[in-house]
N, C-alpha and C positions, 0 to 999 in steps of 0.2 A: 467041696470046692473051697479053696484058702478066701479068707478075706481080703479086703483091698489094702488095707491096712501091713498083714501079713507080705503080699505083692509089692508092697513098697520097701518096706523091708529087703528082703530080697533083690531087688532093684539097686536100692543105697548100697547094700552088702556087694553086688556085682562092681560097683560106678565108684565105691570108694577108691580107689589108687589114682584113676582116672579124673573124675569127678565127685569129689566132695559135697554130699548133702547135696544131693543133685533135683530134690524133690522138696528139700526145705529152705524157707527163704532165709537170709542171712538177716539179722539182729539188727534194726536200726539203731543206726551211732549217733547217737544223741550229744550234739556240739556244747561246749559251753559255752558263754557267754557273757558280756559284760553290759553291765548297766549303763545308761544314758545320762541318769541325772533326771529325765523327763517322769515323771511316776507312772502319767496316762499310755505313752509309748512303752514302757516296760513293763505295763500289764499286759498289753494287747502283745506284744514279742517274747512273753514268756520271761520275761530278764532281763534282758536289752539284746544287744547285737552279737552276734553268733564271732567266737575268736577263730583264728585261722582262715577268714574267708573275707570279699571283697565285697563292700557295702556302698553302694552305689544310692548317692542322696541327689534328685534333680528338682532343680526348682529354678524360678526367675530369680532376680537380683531381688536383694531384700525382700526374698521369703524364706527366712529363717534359717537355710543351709549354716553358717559363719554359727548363730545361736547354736546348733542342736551339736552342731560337730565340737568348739569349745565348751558343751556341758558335758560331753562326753571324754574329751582330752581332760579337764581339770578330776574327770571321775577316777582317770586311771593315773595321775601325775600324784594326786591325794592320798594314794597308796604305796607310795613309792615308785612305781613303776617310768620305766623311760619311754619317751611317745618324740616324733619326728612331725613336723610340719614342712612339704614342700609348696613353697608359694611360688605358683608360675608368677601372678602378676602383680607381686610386692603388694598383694593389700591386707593383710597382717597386722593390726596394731597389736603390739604387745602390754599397750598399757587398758585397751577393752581384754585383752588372753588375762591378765593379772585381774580386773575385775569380774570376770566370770570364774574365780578361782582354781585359774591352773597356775600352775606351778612352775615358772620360768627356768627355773639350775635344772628342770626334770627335759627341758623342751628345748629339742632340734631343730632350730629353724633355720629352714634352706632358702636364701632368697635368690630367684634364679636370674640371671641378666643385672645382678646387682654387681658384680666385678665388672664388667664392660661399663656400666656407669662409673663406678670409682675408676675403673682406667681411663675413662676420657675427662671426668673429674679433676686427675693427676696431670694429666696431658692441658690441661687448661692452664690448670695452676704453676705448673710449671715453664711457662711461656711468661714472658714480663717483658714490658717496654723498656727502652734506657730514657732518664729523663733529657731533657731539648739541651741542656747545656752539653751535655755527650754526645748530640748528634751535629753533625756538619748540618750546616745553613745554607738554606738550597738555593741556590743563586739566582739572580736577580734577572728576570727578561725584560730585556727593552722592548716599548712596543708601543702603545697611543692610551692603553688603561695608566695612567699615572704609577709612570714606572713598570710595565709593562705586567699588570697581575690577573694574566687573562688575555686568550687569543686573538687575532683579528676579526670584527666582526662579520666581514666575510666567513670568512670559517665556522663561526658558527652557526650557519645555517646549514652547514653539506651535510649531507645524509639523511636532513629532516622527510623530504619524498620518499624514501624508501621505508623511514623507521613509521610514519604513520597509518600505512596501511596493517602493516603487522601486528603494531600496537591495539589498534578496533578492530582488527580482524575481516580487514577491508579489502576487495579488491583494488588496485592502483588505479588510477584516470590516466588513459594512455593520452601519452601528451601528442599534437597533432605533427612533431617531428617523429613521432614511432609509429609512424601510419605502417610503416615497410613491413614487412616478416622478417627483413635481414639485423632494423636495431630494435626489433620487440623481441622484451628478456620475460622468459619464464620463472618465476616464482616457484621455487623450486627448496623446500625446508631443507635444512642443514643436518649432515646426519649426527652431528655432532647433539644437535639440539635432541633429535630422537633417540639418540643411546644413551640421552641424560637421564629424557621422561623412560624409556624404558626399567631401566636402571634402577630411579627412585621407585618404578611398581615393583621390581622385584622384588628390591630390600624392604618395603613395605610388607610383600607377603610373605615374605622368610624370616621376619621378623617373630610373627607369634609360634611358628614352627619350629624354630633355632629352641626358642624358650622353652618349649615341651619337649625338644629332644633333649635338652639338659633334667629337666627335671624325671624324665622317665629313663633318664643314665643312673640319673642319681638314687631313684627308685628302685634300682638293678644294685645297687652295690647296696646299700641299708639293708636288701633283704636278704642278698650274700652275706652280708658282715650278723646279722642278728644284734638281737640284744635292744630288739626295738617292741612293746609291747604293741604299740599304735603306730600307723603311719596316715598322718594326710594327705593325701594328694586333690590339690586345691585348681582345679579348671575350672571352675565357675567363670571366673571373665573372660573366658578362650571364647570363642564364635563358633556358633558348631560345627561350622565345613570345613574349621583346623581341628578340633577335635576329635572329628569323626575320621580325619588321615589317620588314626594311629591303628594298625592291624590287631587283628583280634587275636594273633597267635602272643604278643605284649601280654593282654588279660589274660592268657590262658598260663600262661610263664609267672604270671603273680600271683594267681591263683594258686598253683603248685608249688610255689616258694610261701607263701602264709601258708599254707597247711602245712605245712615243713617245718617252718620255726615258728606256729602259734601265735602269727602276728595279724588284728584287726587293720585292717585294709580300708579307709573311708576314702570313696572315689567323688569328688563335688565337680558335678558338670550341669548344664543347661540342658541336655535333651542326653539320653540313655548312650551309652559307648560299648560299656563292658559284654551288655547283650547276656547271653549262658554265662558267662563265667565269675558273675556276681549271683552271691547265694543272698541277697538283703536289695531287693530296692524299693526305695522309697522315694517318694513322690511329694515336694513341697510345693502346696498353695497361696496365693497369695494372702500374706495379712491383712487384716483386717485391724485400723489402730483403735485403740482406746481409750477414751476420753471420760475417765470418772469424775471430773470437776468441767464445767462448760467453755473453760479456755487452755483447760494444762492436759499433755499431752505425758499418758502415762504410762504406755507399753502397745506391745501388739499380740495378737489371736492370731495364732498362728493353727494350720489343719495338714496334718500330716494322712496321707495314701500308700496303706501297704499295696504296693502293684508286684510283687513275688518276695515268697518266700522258703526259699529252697531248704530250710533245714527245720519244718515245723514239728514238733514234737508230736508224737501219737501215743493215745493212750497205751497202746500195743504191741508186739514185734509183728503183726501176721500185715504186709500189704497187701491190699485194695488191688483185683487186676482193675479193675477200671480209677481211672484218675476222678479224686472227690470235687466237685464243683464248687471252685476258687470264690467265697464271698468278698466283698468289696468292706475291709475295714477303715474306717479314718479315726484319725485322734487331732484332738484338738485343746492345746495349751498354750500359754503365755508366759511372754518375757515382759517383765517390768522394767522401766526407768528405774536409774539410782533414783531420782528425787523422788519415786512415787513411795519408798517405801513399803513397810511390808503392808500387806492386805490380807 
């Protein structure tokens, strides 16, 4: 009786045309990777962050996202390499990107809804008053204000019954001449007033949605065009119920374009978006500051959460049929103040 061994043989030999190694598993591809700058994160990640694939950093405001993502753009700008920063919501300095040493002639910074400001900037600035001696002098009413500058006091009382209840948001006091049904008037809102308010809720909420569709246009062409080592994609200030509008078939289209041109992908949001199609996510907790002298404030502790790791290395090519049970890593490092110096 042949062996099982033999049988498989036999097997591949029948399945080859068809079926390639039909009985052996295929070689894991082991990603490369670029460093962070962090030492404690790039031991625990093997290197740092996996190239070609979309690294998804969530964390609250001022927990470290801005730190870990500029240790890592100055990592790849200090090599030459070209890196892309798109800022949805202008908050960018480039004079903290220059002191956490990257490399500004290396770095693409897209600031988005920054033309609509310069246009209504331009639109400001080019409006100007003519001075009084240019304007016609508005002629003079007669009336009982010495030389007439200002209506008759009668007059200014009309309309005051009507505009005070609106004003406190008051029902009117029907006057005891509007006893009838035929001269009581209904209060009755303007629709003019309501397609005001409407209107300002609109443009309020299409406001931070306008901005992410620019910025994920323009995230569409960087990675058509290539020749981008790095790109940021900066949501952190978006709200997550505008964030979480953007379809998941978007992350799956970036995904397949960085694996295509070999471009790191840092996605910065408040609560998770990309879902599968981020092979890196990490999870920032809140700092913790520090205080090495009892009044000077010297940096912060920051603790970072591998929560997936899609491209972890294995000692070996043979996969596991069963999935190995995911332990809970954290890393935990610090950013200093310029004044605290090194330590």
């Amino acid at each position: 009786m042949p062996s099982a061994a033999t049988i498989r043989l036999q097997i591949e030999a029948a399945l080859a045309d068809r079926i390639p190694s039909a009985l052996t598993p295929q070689p894991k591809i082991i990603r490369p990777v670029a460093a962070t700058g962090v030492r404690a994160l790039d031991e625990v990640l093997h290197g740092g962050l996996p190239v070609g694939a979309v690294t998804e950093i969530v964390g609250a405001e001022c927990s470290g996202r801005l730190s870990l993502s500029l240790s890592f753009i100055a990592q790849m700008t200090q090599v030459g390499k070209v890196c892309a920063w798109i800022d949805v919501s202008n908050s960018l300095d480039p004079e903290s990107a220059a002191a956490s040493g990257v490399d500004l002639s290396r770095l693409l910074w897209v600031r988005c809804g920054a033309a609509l400001m310069e246009r209504s900037q331009q639109k400001a600035t080019s409006t100007f008053t003519l001075p009084e001696k240019c304007l016609t002098p508005a002629p003079i009413m007669k009336g009982l204000h010495g030389g007439g500058f200002g209506p008759h006091p009668r007059g200014e009382t009309k309309g005051l019954a009507d505009a005070m209840p609106s004003l406190f948001n008051t029902t009117p006091i029907a006057s005891p001449q509007a006893t009838s049904p035929r001269t009581e008037k209904a209060i009755v809102p303007s629709p003019s007033a309501e397609f005001s308010t409407s209107n300002k809720k609109l443009s309020s909420s299409r406001k931070p949605w306008s901005r992410m569709d620019q910025a994920l246009r323009v995230a569409d062409s960087l990675l058509q065009a290539g020749g981008f080592s790095a790109i940021v994609l900066d949501l952190g200030s978006i709200r997550p119920e505008f964030a979480s509008r953007v379809p998941l078939t978007t992350w799956f289209r970036y995904r397949a374009a960085a694996e295509k041109s070999q471009t790191s992908i840092l996605l910065l949001t408040q609560h998770t978006c990309a879902k599968s199609c981020a092979g890196l996510v990490l999870r920032m907790q809140s700092g913790q500051p520090l205080h090495d002298e009892s009044t000077v404030f010297t940096g912060i502790q920051h603790s970072i959460e591998v929560v997936r790791e899609r491209f972890k290395p294995i000692p070996d090519n043979v996969l596991p049929l069963r999935k190995p049970p995911q332990s809970e890593r954290n890393v935990r490092w610090q950013s200093r103040t310029p004044w605290a110096g090194q330590r």
